[in-house]
N, C-alpha and C positions, 0 to 999 in steps of 0.2 A: 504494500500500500504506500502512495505514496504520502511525503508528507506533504505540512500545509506548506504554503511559498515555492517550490516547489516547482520550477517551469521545466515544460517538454522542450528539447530542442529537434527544432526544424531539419531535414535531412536537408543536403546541399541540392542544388538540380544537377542535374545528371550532364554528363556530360554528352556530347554530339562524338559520333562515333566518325564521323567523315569531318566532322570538321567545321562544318557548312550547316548550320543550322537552316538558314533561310532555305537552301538546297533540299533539305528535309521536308520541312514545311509543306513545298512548293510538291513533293513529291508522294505526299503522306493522301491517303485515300477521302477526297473533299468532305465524306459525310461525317469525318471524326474531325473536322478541321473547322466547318460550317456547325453551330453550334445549333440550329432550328431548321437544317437537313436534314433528313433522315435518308435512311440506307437504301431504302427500295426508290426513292425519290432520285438519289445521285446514283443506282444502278440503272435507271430508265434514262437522263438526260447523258450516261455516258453513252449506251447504246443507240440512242438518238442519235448523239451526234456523232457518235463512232470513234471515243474520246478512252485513253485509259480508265478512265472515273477520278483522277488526281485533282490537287487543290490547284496546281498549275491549271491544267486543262480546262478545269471550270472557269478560274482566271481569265483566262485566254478568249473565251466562249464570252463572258460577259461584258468585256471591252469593245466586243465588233457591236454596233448600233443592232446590225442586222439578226444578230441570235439570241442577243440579251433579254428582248422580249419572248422570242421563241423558248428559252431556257427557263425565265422566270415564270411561264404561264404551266408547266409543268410543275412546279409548284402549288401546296395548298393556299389559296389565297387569304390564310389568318395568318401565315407565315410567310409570304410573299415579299412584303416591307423589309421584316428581320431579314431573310437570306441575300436580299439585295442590299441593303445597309451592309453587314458582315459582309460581304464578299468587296464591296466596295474598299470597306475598312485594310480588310485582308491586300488588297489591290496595291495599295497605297504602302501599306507597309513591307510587301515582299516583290515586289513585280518594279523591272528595272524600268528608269525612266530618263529621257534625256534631260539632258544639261540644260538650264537656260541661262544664257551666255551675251 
């Protein structure tokens, strides 16, 4: 038992095995990465569009004007908002962008 005052300590984060966190990310299966995805949802729009089912691919898919709609209406529309928010987010944070110079 423990006693009072008494703090747990946090395990460290794990380390990246490549190296390349972002690389991971990018590469890690979109419905574990999309947080109001779900798994039959990113195993139909990777089949659609004939996509690995990775956070990249979806990535990729939502930046063209032309599939982003296509992609997002596969979607349940109470969660529609969320996955396009988050993926936006996701966008912004891992996905390379030029320079403005």
């Amino acid at each position: 038992k423990k006693g009072a005052g008494t703090a747990s300590i946090s395990p460290l984060p794990r380390a990246s095995s490549t190296g390349n966190v972002r690389e991971e990310r990018l590469a890690a299966a979109a419905h574990k990465m999309v947080e109001h995805l779900g798994k039959s949802t990113a195993k139909l729009m990777a089949s659609t569009f004939k996509t690995d089912g990775s956070l990249g691919a979806l990535l990729q898919l939502m930046e063209q004007t032309a599939t982003r709609v296509a992609v997002l209406e596969l979607v349940d529309a109470g969660q529609r908002d969320r996955v396009d928010a988050e993926c936006t987010a996701l966008a912004i944070d891992l996905l390379p962008r030029p320079r403005m110079e």
